[in-house]
ZAVEX-487684 format. One line per 2 residues: their letters; for each residue x, y, z of C-alpha. Coordinates in nm, 3 decimals. Layout:
<recs>
A	X:Y:Z | ...
</recs>
This chain:
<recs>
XX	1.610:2.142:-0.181 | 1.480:2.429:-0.386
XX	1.141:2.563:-0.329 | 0.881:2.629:-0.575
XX	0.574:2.849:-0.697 | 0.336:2.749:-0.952
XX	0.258:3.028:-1.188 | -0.081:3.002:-1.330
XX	-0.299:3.175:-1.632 | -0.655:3.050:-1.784
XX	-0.840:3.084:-2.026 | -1.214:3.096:-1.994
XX	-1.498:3.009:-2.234 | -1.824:3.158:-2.166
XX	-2.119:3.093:-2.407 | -2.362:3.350:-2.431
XX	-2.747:3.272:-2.421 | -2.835:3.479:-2.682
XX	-3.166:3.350:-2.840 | -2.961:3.320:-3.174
XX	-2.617:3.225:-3.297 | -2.297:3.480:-3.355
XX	-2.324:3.539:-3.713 | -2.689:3.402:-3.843
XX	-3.039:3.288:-3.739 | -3.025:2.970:-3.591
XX	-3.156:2.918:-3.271 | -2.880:2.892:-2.977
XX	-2.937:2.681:-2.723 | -2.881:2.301:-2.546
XX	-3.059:2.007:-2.584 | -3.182:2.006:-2.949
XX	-3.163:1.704:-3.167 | -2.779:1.663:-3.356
XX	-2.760:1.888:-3.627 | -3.080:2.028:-3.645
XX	-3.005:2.380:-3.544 | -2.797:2.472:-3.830
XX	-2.809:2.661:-4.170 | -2.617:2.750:-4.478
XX	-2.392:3.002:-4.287 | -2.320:2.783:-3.928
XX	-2.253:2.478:-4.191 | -2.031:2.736:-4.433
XX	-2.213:2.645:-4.757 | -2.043:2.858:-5.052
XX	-2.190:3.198:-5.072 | -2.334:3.242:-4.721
XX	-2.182:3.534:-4.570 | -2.196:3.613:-4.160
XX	-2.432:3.895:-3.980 | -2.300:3.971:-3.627
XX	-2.533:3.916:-3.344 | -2.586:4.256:-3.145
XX	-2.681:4.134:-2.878 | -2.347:3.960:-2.827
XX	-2.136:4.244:-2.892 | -2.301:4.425:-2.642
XX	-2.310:4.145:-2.363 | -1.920:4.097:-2.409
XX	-1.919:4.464:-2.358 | -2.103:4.407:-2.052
XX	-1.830:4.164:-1.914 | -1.560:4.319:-1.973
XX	-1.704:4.626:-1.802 | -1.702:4.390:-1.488
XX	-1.377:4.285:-1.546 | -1.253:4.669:-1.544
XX	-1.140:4.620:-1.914 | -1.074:4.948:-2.113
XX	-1.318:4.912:-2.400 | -1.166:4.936:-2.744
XX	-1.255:5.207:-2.944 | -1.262:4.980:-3.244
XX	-1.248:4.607:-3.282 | -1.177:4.352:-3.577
XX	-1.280:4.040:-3.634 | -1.014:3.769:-3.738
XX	-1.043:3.420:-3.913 | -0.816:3.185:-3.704
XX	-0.704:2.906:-3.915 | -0.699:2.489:-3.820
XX	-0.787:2.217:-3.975 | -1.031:1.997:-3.719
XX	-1.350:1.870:-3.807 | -1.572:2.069:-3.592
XX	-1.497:2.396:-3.817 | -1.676:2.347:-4.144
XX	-1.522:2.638:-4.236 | -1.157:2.589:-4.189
XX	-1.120:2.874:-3.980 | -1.314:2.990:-3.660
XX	-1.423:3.371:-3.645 | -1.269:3.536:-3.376
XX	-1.043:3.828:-3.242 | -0.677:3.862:-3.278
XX	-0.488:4.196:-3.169 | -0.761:4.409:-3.187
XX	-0.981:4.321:-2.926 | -1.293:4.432:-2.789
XX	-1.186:4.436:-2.391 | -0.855:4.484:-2.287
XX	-0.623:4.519:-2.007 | -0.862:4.441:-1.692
XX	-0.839:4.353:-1.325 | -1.072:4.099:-1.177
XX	-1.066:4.125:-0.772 | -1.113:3.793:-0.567
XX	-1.193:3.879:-0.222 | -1.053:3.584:0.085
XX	-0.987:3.564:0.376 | -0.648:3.748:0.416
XX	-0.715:4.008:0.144 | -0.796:4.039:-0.163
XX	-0.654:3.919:-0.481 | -0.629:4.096:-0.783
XX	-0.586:3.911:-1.148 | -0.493:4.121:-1.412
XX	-0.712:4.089:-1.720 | -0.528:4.031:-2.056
XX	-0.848:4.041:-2.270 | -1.189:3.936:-2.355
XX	-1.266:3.859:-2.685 | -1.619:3.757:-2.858
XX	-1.561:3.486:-3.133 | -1.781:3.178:-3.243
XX	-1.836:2.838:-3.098 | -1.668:2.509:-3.295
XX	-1.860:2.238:-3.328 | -1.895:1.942:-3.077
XX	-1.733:1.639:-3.170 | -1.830:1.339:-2.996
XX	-1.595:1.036:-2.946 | -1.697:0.681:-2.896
XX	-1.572:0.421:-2.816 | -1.228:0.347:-2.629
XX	-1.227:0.418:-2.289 | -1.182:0.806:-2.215
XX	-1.441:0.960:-2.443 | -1.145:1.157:-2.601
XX	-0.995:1.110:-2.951 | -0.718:0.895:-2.854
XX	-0.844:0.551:-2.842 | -1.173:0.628:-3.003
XX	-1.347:0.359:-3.255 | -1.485:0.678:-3.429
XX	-1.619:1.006:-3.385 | -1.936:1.191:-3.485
XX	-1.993:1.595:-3.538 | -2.243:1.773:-3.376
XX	-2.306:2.120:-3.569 | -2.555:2.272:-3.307
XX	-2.285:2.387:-3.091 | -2.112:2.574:-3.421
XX	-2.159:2.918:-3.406 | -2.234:2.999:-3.056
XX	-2.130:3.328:-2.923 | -1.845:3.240:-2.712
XX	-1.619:3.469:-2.513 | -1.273:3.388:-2.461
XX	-1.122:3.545:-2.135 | -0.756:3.523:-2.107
XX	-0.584:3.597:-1.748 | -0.269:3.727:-1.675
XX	-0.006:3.435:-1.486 | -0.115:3.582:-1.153
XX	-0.223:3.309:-1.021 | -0.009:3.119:-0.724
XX	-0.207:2.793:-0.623 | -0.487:2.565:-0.747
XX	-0.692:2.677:-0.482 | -0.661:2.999:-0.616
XX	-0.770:2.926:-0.968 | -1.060:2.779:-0.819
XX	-1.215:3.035:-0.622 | -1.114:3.277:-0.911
XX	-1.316:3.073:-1.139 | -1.635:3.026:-0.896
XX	-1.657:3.417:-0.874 | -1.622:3.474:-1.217
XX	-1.881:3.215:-1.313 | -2.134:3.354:-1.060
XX	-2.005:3.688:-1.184 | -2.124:3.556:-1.539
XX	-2.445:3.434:-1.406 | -2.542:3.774:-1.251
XX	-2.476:3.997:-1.541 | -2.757:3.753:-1.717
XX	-2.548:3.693:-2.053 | -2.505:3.299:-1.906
XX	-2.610:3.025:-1.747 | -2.221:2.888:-1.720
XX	-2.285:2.535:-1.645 | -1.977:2.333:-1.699
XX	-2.159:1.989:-1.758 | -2.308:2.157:-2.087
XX	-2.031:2.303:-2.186 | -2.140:2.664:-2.137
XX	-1.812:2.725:-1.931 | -1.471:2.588:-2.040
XX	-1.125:2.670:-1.836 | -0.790:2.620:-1.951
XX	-0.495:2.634:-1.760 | -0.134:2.757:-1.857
XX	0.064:2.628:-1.599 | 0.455:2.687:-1.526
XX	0.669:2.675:-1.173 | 0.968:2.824:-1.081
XX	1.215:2.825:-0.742 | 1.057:3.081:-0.501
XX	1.252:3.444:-0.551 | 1.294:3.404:-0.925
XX	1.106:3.682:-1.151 | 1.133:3.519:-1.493
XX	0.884:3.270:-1.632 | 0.983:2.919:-1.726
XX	0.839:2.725:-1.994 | 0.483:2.663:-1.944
XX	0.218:2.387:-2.078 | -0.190:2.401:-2.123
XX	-0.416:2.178:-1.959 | -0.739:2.103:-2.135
XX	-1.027:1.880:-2.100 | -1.137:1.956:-1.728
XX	-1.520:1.958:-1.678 | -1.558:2.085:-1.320
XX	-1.407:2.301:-1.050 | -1.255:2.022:-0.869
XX	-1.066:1.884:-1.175 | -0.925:2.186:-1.324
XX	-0.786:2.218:-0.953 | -0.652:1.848:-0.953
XX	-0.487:1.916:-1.306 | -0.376:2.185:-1.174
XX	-0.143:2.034:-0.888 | -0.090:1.724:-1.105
XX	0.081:1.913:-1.347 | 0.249:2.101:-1.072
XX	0.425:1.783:-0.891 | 0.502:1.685:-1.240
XX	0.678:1.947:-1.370 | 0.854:2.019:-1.020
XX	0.986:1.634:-1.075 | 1.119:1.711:-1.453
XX	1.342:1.998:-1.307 | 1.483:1.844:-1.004
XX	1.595:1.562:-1.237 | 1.765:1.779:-1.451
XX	1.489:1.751:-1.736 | 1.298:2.095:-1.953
XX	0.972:2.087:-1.927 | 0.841:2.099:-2.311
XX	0.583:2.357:-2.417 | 0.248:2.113:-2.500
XX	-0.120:2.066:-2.464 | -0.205:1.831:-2.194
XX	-0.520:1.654:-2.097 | -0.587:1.552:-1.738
XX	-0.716:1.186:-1.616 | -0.932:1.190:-1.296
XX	-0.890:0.848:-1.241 | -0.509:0.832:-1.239
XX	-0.466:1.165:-1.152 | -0.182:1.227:-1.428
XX	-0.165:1.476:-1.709 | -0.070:1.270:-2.055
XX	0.039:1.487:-2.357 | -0.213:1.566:-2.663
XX	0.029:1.775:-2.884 | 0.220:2.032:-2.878
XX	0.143:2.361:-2.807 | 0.038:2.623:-3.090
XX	0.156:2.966:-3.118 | -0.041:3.274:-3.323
XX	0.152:3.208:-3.624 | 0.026:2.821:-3.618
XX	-0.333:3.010:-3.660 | -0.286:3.226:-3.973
XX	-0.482:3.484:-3.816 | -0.592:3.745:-4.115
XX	-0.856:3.982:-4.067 | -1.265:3.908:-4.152
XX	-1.276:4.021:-4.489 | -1.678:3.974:-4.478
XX	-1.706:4.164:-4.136 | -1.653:4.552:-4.080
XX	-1.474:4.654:-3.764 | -1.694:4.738:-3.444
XX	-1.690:5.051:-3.316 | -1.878:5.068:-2.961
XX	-2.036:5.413:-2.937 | -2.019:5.582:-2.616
XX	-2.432:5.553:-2.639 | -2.408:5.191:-2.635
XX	-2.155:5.187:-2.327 | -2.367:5.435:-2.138
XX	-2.695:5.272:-2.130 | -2.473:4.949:-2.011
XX	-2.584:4.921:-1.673 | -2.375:4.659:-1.404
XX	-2.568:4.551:-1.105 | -2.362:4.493:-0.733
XX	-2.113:4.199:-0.833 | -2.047:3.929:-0.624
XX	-1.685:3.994:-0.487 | -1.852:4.368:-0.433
XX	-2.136:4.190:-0.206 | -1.876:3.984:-0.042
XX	-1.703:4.265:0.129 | -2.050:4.460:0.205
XX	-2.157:4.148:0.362 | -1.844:4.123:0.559
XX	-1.881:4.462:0.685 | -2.242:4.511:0.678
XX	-2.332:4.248:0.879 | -2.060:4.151:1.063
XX	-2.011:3.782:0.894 | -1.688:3.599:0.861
XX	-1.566:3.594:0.527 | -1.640:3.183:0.474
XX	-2.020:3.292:0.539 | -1.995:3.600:0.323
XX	-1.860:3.387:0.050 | -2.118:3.096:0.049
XX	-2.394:3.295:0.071 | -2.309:3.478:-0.235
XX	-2.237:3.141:-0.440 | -2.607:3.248:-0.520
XX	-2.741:3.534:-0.608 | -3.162:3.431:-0.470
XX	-2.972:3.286:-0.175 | -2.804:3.665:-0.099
XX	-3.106:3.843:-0.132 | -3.314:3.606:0.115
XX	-3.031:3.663:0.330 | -3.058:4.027:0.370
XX	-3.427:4.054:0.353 | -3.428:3.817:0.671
XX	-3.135:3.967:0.865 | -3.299:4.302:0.805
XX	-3.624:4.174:0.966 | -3.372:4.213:1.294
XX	-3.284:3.823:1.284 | -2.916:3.821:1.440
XX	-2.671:3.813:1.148 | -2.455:3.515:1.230
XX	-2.783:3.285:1.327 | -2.960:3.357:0.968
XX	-2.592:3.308:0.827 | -2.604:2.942:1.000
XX	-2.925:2.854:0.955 | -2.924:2.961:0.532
XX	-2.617:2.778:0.448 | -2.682:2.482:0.637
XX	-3.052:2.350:0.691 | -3.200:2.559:0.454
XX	-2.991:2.483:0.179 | -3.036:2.081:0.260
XX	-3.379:2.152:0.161 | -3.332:2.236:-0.169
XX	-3.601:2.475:-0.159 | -3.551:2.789:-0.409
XX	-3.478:3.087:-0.215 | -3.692:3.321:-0.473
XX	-3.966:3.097:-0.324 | -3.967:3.203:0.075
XX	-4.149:3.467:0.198 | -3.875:3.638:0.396
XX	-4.100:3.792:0.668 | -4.243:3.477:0.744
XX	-3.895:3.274:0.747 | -3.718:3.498:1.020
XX	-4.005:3.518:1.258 | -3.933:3.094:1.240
XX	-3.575:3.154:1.178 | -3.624:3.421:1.525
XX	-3.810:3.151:1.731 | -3.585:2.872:1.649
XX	-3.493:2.818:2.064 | -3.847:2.797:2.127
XX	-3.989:2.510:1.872 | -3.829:2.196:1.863
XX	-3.611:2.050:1.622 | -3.807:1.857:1.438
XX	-4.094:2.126:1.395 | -3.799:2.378:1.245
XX	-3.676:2.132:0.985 | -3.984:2.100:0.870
XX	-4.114:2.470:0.896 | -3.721:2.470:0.643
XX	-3.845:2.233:0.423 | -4.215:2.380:0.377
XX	-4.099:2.740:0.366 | -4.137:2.757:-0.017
XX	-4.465:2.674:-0.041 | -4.715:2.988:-0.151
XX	-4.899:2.980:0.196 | -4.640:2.890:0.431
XX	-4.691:3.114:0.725 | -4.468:3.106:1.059
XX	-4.730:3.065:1.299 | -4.813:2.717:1.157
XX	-4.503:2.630:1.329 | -4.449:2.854:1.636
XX	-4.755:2.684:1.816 | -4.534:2.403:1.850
XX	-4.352:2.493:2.155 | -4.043:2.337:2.346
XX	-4.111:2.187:2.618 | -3.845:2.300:2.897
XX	-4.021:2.291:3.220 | -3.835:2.063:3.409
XX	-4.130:1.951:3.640 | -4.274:1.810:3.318
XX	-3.914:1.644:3.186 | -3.819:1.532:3.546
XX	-4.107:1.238:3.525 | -4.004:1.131:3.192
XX	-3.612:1.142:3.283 | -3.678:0.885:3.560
XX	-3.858:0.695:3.382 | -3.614:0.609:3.079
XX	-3.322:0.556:3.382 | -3.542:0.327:3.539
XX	-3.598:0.120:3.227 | -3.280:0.048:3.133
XX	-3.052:-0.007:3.456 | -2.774:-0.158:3.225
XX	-2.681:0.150:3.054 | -2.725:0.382:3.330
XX	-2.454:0.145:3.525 | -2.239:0.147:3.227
XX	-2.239:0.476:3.170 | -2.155:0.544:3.548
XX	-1.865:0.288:3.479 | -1.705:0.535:3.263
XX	-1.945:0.472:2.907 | -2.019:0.851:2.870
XX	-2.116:0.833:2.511 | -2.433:0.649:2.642
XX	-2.537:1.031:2.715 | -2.662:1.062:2.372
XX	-2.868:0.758:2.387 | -3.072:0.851:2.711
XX	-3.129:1.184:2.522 | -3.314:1.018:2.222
XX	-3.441:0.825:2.428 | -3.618:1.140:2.586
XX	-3.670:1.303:2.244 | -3.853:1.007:2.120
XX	-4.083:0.983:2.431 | -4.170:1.349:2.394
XX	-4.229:1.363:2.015 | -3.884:1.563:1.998
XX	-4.046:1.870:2.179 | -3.819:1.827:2.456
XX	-3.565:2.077:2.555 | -3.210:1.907:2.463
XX	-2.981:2.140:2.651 | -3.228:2.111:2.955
XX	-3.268:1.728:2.936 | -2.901:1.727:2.919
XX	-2.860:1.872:3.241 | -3.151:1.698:3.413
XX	-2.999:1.336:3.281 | -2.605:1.455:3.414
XX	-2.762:1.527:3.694 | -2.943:1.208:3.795
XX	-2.631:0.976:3.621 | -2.415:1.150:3.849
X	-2.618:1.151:4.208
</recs>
């Protein structure tokens, strides 16, 4: 039996929050009203010509600076020609083979190295339209009573990023597409959330017997709204096309849409080349020429696979720990501004990515100081007293102390009293539990935490209660 590798490449839609559009005035953003953020140029009335948005060009620089793109000394806009109903126009502006970022690497740190994806491009073009499908049961085309257009969306600045096929898993493509997003976020040119459509992935997927070099045919998954999907597709379309070969079948080059509930891929069409596109260049757009002024005053902060390794050997973490606490940039920073308060690494690690982050509570919110002296005292205040100090530690005049005057109470002279006392009350478990019951441990220890408020000790109320069970 052969074995097989996927190969995998995506493409990646980022919208840019710029306050307006690519090419005119009209305010970009989510939420407004259908079609009332639109004008003569987003709608393509005769006449209106297209103004680039600065700010745009200049953010997409910004990217694919972070992507380790060579910038293009000159860049053309193209008009990319089809015929759907969310391009008044015809024909979506974008780039063709003139670029503005080109040949990158992005680098995914894990846990047994890191991985580098090369970077074909990264392209600014403008948003299509949202159509909206109802009826049938999907919410896609196929199967759809009718369908309604949206012109809001039209226009956006979008950035298409397209990957080399250097991906080997869907596990992979997911962690390469949770670092970029957060990547995306930190630069400040997007907010990336997938449920508004503000990051898209694609996947070009292909497999081929372990050893060989070539690429085999490959198809494009689209339609996948979260991480978790495009990772499902992913392997659904890998066990799928794995079954066409061993039959003896070719897998066909098409666009394929992915359904969560069955957890198939069903085709949509098939697959486009460049030449189905018509691609001609802007005739109402001059080429950009980025000036090394503009690239120099382009400043990248410390990027999230950079912090991932610093935290790794800064602070001594495992890379899981490293890698969670940088899913968020506020979360990062609180991290380091309470392990440098002397707080032992691995304890603020636990304690950040586990109770604090039940609590929902924004991490630009905590006063750091404050949070490791309770974060330092944890062994000393019970449970109960450091969930809450957790839960309370955004609020403007949370202070530690509040907290640390709630002590543990460990002196066994005080426990001893209690411990015999909750044995004595309830003979029946204390024989079962001598009969061989040893879960019933847990249940004399709440027992004990209930009669004492939770300030008991657990670890010495453990000992006291295996002690007595045992005599």
């Amino acid at each position: 039996m052969a074995e097989w590798e996927p190969v995998i490449g995506l493409e990646i839609h980022v919208q840019l929050k710029t306050r307006t559009k690519m090419f005119c005035r009209c305010e970009n953003g989510f939420g407004g009203g259908p079609n009332t953020q639109t004008c003569p140029v987003c709608l393509a009335f005769p006449g209106a010509l297209p103004v680039p948005n600065g700010q745009a060009v200049e953010w997409t620089l910004k990217l694919g600076l972070a992507l380790g793109c060579r910038i293009a000394d000159r860049a053309l806009f193209h008009r990319k020609h089809y015929p759907y109903p969310d391009l008044p126009k015809g024909y979506q502006i974008s780039q063709y083979d003139e670029p503005l970022c080109v040949d990158g690497r992005f680098v995914v740190p894990g846990p047994d190295g890191d991985a580098e994806i090369g970077i074909v491009r990264a392209h600014l073009e403008e948003d299509a339209a949202k159509t909206i499908h109802t009826g049938g049961a999907t919410g896609r085309i196929v199967g759809a009573a009718h369908s309604d257009v949206d012109f809001n969306r039209g226009g956006t600045p979008l950035v298409e990023i397209v990957t080399r096929p250097d991906l080997r898993s869907a596990g992979d493509a997911k962690r390469f597409l949770q670092l970029l997003r957060q990547t995306v976020i930190e630069l400040g040119i997007s907010d990336a959330e997938m449920e508004k459509g503000q990051l898209r992935a694609d996947a070009n997927v292909s497999v081929r017997e372990v050893g060989e070099t070539d690429f085999r045919t490959r198809t494009e998954l689209k339609n996948m709204n979260s991480f978790n999907h495009i990772a499902r597709g992913i392997e659904a379309e890998v066990r799928r096309q794995i079954g066409v070969w061993e039959s003896g079948g070719e897998v066909v080059q098409q666009t394929l849409d992915y359904e969560v509930k069955s957890d198939t891929v069903t085709a949509r069409r098939q697959k486009e080349e460049a030449d189905d596109y018509r691609y001609f260049p802007e005739p109402d757009l001059v080429p950009i020429e980025p000036g090394r002024e503009l690239l120099d005053r382009i400043e990248l902060p410390e990027l999230p696979g950079e912090r991932i390794r610093r935290f790794e050997s800064q602070y001594g973490l495992a890379h899981y720990d490293a890698e969670v606490l940088n899913g968020s940039a506020a979360l990062a920073a609180l991290y380091e501004r309470v392990a440098l308060d002397g707080v032992d690494a691995k304890a603020t690690s636990n304690v950040l990515m586990n109770e604090f982050a039940a609590t929902g509570v924004d991490p630009d919110a905590v006063n750091a100081d404050e949070l490791a002296k309770v974060i330092a005292a944890r062994s000393s205040i019970p449970g109960e007293t450091f969930v809450r100090a957790l839960a309370e530690s955004g609020d403007p005049d949370f202070r530690a102390e509040t907290y640390l005057a709630d002590t543990v109470v460990a002196d066994t002279s005080e426990l001893e009293p209690i411990v015999d006392r909750i044995l004595a009350a309830n003979p029946g478990q204390v024989e079962a539990y001598r009969g061989g019951k040893e879960g019933l441990l847990g249940f004399f220890v709440g027992q004990v935490m209930r009669e004492t408020q939770g300030k008991a000790d657990p670890k010495v109320v453990n000992g006291l209660l295996r002690e007595k069970l045992t005599a």
